[in-house]
C-alpha positions as CSV (number, residue, x, y, z in Angstrom):
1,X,36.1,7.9,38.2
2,X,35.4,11.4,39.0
3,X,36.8,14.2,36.3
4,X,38.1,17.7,37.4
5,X,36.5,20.6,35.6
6,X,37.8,21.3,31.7
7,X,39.0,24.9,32.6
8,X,42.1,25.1,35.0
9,X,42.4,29.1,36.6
10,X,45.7,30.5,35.4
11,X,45.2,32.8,38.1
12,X,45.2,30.5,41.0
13,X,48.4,28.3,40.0
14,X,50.7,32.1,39.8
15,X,49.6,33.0,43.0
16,X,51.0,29.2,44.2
17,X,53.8,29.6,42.6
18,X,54.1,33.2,44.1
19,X,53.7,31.3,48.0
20,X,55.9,28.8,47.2
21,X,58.7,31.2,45.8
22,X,58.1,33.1,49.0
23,X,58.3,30.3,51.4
24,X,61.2,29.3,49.9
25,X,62.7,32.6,50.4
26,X,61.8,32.3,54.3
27,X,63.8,29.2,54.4
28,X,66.7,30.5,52.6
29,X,66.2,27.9,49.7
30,X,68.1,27.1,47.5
31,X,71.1,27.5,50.5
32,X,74.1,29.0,49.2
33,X,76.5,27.0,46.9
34,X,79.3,25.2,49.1
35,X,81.0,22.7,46.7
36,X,84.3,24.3,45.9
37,X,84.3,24.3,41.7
38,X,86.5,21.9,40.4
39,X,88.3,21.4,36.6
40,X,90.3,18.5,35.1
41,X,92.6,19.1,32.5
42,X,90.8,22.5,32.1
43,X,87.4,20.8,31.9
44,X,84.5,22.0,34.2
45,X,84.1,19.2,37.0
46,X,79.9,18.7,37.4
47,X,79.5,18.0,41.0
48,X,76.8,15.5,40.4
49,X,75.0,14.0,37.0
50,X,71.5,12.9,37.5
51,X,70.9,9.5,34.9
52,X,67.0,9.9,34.5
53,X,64.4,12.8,35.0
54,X,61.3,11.2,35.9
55,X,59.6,11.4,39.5
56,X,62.8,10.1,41.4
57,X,65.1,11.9,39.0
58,X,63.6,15.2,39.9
59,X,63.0,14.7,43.2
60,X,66.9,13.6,43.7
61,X,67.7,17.2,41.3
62,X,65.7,19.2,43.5
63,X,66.4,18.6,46.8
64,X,70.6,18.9,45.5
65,X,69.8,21.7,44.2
66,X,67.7,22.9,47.6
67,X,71.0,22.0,49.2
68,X,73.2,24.1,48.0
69,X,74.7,21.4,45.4
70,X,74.2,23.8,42.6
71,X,76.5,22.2,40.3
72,X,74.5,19.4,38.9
73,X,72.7,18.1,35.6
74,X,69.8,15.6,35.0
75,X,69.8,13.9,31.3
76,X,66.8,11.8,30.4
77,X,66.9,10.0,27.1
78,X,62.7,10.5,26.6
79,X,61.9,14.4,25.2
80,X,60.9,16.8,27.6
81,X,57.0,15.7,28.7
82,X,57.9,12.0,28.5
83,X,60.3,11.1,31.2
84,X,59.1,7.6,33.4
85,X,56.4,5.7,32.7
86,X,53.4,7.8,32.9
87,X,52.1,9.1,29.5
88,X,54.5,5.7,27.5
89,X,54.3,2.3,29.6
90,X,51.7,3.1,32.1
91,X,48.6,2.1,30.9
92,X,46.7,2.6,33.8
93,X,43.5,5.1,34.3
94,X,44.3,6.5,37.4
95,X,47.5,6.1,40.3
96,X,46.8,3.6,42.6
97,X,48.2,5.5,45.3
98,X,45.9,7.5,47.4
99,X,45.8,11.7,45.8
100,X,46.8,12.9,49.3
101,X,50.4,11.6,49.2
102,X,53.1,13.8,49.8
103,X,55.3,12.9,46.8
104,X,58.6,14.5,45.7
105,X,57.5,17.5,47.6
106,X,60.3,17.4,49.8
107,X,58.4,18.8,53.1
108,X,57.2,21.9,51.0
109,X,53.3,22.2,51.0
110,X,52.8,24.1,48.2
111,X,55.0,21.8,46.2
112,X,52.3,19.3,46.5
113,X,50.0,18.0,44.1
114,X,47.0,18.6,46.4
115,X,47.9,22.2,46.4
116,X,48.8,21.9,42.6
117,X,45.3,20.8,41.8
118,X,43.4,23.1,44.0
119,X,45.4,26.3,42.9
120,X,43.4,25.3,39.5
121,X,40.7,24.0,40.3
122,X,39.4,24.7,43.5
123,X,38.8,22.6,47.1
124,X,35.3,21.0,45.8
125,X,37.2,19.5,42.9
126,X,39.9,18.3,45.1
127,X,36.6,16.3,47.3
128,X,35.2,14.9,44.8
129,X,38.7,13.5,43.4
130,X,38.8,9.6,43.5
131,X,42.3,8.9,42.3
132,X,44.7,10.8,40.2
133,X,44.2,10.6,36.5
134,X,48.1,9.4,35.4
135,X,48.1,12.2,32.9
136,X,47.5,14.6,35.3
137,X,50.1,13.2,37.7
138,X,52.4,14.1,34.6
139,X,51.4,17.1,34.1
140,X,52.3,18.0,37.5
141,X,55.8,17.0,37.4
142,X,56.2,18.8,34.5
143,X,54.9,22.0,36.6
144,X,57.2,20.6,39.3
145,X,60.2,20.6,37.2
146,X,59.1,24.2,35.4
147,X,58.6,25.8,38.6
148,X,61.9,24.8,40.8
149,X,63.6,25.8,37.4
150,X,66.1,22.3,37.5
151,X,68.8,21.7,35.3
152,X,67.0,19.0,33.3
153,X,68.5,17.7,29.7
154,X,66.1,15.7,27.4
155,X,66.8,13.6,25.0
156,X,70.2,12.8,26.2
157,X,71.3,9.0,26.8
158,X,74.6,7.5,28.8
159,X,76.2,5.3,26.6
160,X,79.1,4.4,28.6
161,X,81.3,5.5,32.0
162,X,85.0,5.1,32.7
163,X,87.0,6.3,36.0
164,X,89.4,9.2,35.1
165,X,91.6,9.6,38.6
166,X,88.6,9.9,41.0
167,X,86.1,11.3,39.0
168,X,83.6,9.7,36.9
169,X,83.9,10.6,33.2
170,X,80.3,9.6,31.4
171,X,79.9,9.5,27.9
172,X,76.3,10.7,26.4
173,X,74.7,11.0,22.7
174,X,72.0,12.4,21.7
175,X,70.7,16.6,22.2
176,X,74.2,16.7,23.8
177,X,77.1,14.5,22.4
178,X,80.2,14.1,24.3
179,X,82.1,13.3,27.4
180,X,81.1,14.9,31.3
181,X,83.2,14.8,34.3
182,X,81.6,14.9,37.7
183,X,82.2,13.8,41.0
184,X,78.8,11.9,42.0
185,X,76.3,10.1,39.6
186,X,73.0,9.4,40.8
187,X,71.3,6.3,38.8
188,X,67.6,7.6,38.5
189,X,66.7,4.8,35.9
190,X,63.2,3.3,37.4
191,X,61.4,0.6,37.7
192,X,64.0,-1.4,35.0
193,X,66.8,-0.3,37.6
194,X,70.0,-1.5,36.1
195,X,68.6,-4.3,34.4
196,X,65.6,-4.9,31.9
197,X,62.9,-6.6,31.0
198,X,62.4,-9.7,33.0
199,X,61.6,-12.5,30.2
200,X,60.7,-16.0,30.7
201,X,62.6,-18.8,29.6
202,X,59.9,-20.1,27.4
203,X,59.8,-16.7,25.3
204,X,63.4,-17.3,24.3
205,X,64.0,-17.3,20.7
206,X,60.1,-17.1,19.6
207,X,59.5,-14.2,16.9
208,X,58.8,-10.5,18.4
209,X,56.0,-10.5,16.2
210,X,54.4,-12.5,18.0
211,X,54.8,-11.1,22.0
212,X,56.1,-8.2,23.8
213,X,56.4,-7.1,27.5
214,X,54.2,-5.1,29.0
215,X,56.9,-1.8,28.8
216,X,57.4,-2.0,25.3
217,X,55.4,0.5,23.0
218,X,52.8,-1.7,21.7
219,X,50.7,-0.9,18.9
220,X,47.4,-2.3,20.3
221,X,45.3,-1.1,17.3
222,X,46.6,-4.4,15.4
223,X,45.5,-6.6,18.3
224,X,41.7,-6.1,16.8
225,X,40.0,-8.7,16.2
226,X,43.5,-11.3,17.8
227,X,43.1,-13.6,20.1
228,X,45.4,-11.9,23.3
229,X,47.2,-14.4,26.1
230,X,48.5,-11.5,29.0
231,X,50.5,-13.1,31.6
232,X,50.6,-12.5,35.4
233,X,48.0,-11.2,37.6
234,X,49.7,-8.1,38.8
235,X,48.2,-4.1,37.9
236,X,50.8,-4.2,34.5
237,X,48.8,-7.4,33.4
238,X,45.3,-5.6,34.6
239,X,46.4,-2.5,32.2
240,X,47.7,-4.2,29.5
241,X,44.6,-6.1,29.5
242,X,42.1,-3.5,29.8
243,X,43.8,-1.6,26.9
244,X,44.1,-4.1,24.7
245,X,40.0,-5.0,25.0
246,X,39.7,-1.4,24.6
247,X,41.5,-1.5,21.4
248,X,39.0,-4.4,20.4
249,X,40.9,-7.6,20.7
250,X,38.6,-10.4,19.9
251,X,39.2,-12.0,23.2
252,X,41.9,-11.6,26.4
253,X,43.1,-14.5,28.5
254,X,45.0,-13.6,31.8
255,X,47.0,-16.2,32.3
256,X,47.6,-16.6,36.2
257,X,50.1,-19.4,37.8
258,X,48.3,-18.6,41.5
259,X,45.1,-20.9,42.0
260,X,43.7,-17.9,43.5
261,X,44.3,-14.0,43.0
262,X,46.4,-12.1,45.5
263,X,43.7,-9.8,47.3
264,X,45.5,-7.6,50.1
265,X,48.5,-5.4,49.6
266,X,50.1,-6.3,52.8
267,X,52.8,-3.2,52.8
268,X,49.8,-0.5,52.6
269,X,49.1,-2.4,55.6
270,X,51.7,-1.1,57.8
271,X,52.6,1.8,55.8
272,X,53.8,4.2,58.4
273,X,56.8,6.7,58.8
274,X,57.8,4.1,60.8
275,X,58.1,1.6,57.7
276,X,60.1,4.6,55.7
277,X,62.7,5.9,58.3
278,X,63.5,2.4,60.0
279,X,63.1,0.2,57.4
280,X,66.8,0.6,56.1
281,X,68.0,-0.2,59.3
282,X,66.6,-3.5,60.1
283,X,68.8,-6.3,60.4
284,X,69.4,-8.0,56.8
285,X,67.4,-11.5,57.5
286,X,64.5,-9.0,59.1
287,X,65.0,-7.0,55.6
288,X,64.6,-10.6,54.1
289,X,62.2,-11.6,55.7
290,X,59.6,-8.6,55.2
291,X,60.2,-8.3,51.2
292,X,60.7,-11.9,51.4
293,X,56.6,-12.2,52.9
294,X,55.6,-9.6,50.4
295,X,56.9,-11.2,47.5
296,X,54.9,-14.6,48.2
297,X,51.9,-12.9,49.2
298,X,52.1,-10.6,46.1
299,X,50.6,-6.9,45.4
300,X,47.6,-7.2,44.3
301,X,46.4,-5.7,40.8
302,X,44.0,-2.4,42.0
303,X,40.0,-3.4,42.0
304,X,39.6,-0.5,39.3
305,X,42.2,-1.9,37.1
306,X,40.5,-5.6,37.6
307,X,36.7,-4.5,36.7
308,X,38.1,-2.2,33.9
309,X,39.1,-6.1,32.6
310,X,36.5,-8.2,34.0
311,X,33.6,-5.8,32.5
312,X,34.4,-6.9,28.6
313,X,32.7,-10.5,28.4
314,X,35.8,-11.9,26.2
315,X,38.3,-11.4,28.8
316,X,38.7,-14.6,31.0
317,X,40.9,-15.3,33.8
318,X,42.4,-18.4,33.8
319,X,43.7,-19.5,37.7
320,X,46.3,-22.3,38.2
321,X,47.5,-21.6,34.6
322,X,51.2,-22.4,34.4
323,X,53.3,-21.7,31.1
324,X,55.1,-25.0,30.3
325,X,56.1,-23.5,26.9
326,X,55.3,-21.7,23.9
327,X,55.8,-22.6,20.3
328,X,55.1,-20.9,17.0
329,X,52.6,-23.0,14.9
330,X,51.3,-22.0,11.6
331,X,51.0,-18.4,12.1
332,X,50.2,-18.5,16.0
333,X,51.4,-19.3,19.2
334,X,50.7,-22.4,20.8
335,X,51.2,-22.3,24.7
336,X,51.0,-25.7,27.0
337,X,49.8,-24.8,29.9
338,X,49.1,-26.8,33.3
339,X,45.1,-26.6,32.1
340,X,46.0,-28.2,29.0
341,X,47.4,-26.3,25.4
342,X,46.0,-23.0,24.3
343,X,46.5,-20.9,21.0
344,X,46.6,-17.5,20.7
345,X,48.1,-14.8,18.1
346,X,49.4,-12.1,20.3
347,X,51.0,-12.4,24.4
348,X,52.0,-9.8,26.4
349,X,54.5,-10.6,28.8
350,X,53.3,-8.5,32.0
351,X,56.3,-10.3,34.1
352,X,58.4,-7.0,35.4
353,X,61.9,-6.4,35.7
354,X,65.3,-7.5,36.4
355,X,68.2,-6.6,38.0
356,X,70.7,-8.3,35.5
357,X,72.7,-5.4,34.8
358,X,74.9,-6.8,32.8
359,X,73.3,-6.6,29.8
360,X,72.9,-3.1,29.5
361,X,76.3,-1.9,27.6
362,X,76.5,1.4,29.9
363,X,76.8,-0.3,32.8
364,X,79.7,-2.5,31.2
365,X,82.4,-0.6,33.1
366,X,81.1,-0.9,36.8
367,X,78.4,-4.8,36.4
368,X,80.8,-7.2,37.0
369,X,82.5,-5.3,40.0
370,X,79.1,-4.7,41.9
371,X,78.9,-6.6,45.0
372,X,74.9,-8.2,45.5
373,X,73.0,-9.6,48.2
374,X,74.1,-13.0,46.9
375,X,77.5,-12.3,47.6
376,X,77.1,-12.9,51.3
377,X,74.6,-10.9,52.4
378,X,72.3,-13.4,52.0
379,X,72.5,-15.9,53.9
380,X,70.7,-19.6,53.8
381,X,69.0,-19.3,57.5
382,X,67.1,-15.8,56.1
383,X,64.9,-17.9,54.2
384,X,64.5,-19.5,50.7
385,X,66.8,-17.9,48.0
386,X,64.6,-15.5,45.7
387,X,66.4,-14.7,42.4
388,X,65.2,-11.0,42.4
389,X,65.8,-10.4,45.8
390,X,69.6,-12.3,45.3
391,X,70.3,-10.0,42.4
392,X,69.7,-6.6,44.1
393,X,72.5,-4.1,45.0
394,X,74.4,-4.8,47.9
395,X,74.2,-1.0,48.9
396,X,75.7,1.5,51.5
397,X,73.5,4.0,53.5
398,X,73.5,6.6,50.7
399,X,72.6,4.2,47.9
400,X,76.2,3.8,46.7
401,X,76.9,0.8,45.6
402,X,79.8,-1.6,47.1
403,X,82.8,-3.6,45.6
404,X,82.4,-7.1,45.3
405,X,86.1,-7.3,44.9
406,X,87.8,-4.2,47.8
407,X,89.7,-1.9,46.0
408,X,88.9,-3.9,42.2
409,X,86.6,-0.7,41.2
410,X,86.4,2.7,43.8
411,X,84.4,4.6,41.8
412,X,81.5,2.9,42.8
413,X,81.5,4.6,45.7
414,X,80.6,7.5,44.0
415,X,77.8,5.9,41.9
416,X,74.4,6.0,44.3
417,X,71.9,3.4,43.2
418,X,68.3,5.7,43.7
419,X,65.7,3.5,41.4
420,X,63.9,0.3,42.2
421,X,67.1,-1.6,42.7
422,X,67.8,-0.5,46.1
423,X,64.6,-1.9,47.4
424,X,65.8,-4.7,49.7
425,X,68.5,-2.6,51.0
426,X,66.8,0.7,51.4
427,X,62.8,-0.3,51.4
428,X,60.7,1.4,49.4
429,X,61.6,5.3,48.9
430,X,63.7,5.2,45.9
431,X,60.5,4.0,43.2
432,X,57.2,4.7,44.6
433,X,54.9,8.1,45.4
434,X,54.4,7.7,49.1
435,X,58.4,8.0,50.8
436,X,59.8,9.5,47.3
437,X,60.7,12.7,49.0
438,X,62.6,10.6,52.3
439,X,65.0,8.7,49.9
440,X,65.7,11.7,48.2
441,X,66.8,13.2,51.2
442,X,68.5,10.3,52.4
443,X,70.6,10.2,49.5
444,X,71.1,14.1,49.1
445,X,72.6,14.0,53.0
446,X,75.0,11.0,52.0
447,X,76.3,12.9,49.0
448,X,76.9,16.7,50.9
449,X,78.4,14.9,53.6
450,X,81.1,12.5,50.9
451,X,81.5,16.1,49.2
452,X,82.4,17.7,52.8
453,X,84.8,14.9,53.5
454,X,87.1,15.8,50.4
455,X,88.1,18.1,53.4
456,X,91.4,19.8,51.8
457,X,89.9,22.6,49.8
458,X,87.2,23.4,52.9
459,X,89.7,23.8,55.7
460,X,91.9,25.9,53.2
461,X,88.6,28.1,52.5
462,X,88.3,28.5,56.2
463,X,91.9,29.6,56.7
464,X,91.8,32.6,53.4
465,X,88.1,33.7,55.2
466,X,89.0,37.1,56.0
467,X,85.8,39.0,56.0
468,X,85.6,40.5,59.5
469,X,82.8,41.2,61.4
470,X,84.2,43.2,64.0
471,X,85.9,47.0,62.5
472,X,88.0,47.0,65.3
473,X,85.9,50.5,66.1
474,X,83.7,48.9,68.2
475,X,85.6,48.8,72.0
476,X,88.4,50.3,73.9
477,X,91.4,48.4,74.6
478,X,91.8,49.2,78.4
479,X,94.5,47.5,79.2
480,X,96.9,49.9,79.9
481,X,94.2,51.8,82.5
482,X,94.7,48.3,84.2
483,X,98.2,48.3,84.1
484,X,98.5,51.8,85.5
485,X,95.9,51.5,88.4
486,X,98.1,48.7,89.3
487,X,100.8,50.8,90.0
488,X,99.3,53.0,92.0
């Protein structure tokens, strides 16, 4: 992996910033605020609330903002440098995802990271460039968030929401403690969605001590010298791997179900904006059937990520290794496996996420009312029933989610789904770099045109417009010369 120079130019990244200010000035951006101002009870109305201020979070913020939906607020629960999974959970090198990637840029070029980078460090830096260090890729959504000046709150979590007539009142502790009305909430929450932590049956009720996920904030300095069982064969388990040799683990097994490692990322295959723009509009079974494919065939873990494990010589990786169960046994774990029982004093679950949203307590209000793809969407002749696939959002074209129950819970109509969840419905524009800036519009356009449709206060606005533009100085009325030659 190639580094950029130590010394960034100060210089360059103000006279960006100067462009970018300017080009937004030829496009008249931000547009003018349109959403009449609202109040309840004598409490200011938010138009929207933004749950999460990483990557999708801003990106969502920005281009409301860019709008002319002025009226808004992102709350993250991380502190301000933190937000998603970059500099916490990621535990990665570099992105995967090639450096020339548009990103939340939102059509803007010098909103880009490419123009980011080179601003500081030049276009010979930018060549030489393999792939983007993840800290950097942090750093430059903290530029991105500094630089479009959004309405970001840190260190703020949702606790709970409630319908109050047909706004959404949503209760947050934290910086800010308290209760917010606003019209639209956008659910930036990641790759966890509206779930969790995906855990495996066979981890249920063994000591924490003992295993964690591969999100959790592991302490890999007290793996030294352990014996370390990493489940999965996907990038997490690559990273979590790698790190933990790093930290000197006396030895790492991956422990992989396939019988042989998934090689090719089929979706980078036909990655096109073909793939981004008509993806959502498939048919369901063709929706099925495409995440359906890429599901069995599996992402693979990136080739850096693999040799950054398979260069320590006490890593191994164990193929056709099935988890039948795991015990605690004097100290240790014992895990039967289809190659026979293995012991080990530290696992790291690398097995993803759910979208059980029903355990999270701020969700309470609005879990059981959210229709899924299970709930008819699905059907049997789409192909085999996938439990994470089932689970997902049944969701409208503007990532709102849908009643399972018609008229049981209408606020959900005003709750838009924009994090990993939406997936099936949507594709893939609400999680990852490449079509991050598409969703975002996608989901700004559904919420200015719900906001337009609450039609009353605009068509009394057009009626009290009185500014004229004609001073009535301008022409000659002449009919009375026509009334008079007439006569003649």
């Amino acid at each position: 992996m190639k580094h950029t120079p130590a010394a960034p130019t100060p210089t360059g990244l103000a006279a960006l910033e100067a462009q970018l200010a300017q080009d937004l000035d030829f496009l008249e951006l931000p547009a003018k605020p349109w959403v009449p101002a609202r109040s309840h009870d004598g409490v200011p109305v938010r138009d929207v609330v933004v749950i999460g201020a990483g990557m999708c979070g801003l990106a969502a913020t920005a281009k409301l903002v860019l709008t002319g939906i002025t009226n808004v607020v992102a709350y993250d629960a991380a502190p301000a440098g933190l937000e998603g999974p970059w500099v916490t959970f990621a535990r990665m090198q570099t992105l995967r995802s090639p450096k020339t990637l548009h990103g939340p840029s939102l059509g803007l070029p010098q909103l880009t990271f490419r123009a980011w980078f080179t601003a500081q460090w030049g276009v010979e830096a930018w060549r030489s460039l393999d792939k983007i260090p993840k800290g950097q890729w942090m750093d430059y959504l903290v530029w991105y968030r500094k630089v479009l000046g959004l309405p970001v709150r840190n260190s703020v979590r949702m606790t709970g929401l409630a319908a109050v007539g047909d706004l959404i009142a949503i209760d947050i502790e934290g910086a800010e403690t308290g209760r917010v009305l606003t019209r639209r909430l956008v659910l930036a929450t990641g790759r966890s969605g509206l779930g969790g932590f995906a855990v495996p049956d066979f981890l249920s009720g063994i000591d924490r001590a003992y295993w964690a996920h591969s999100a959790d904030d592991i302490d890999f300095d007290t793996l030294k010298g352990k014996r370390v069982a990493v489940i999965g064969a996907g990038a997490s388990s690559m990273d979590n791997a790698a790190t933990a040799l790093e930290a000197g683990a006396g030895s790492v097994d991956m422990l992989i179900r396939r019988k042989e490692m998934p090689r090719i990322n089929k979706l980078t295959g036909i990655g096109s904006p073909g793939v981004v723009l008509g993806m959502h509009h498939l048919p369901d079974a063709w929706k099925w059937k495409f995440f359906d494919y890429t599901a069995s065939t599996q992402t693979p873990p990136p080739r850096s990520s693999t040799l950054r494990v398979s260069r320590h010589s006490n890593a191994r990786f164990l193929l056709d290794c099935g988890i039948a169960a795991v015990k605690e046994e004097t100290g240790t774990l014992l895990v039967e496996t289809t190659q026979g029982p293995l012991r080990y004093d530290f696992l790291i679950a690398a097995t993803g996420f759910s979208n059980d949203f029903s355990g999270r307590p701020e969700f309470a209000a609005i879990a059981p009312h959210i229709r899924t793809w299970s709930d008819g969407r699905y059907r049997p002749d789409m192909g085999p029933a996938r439990a994470g696939m089932s689970d997902a959002p049944d969701l409208g074209p503007a990532f709102e989610f849908r009643e399972r129950v018609p008229g049981s819970c209408p606020m959900l109509a005003h709750i838009h789904c924009f994090n990993d969840a939406a997936m099936l419905t949507h594709g893939k524009v609400s999680g990852d770099i490449p079509a991050v800036s598409a969703g975002a519009d996608r989901l700004v356009r559904g919420i200015a045109a719900s906001l337009f449709a609450e039609v009353e206060t605009h068509f009394a606005n057009l009626i009290a417009y009185d500014t004229p533009e004609l001073l009535g100085d301008e022409w000659v009325d002449s009919t009375l010369l026509l009334q008079k030659e007439a006569a003649l």
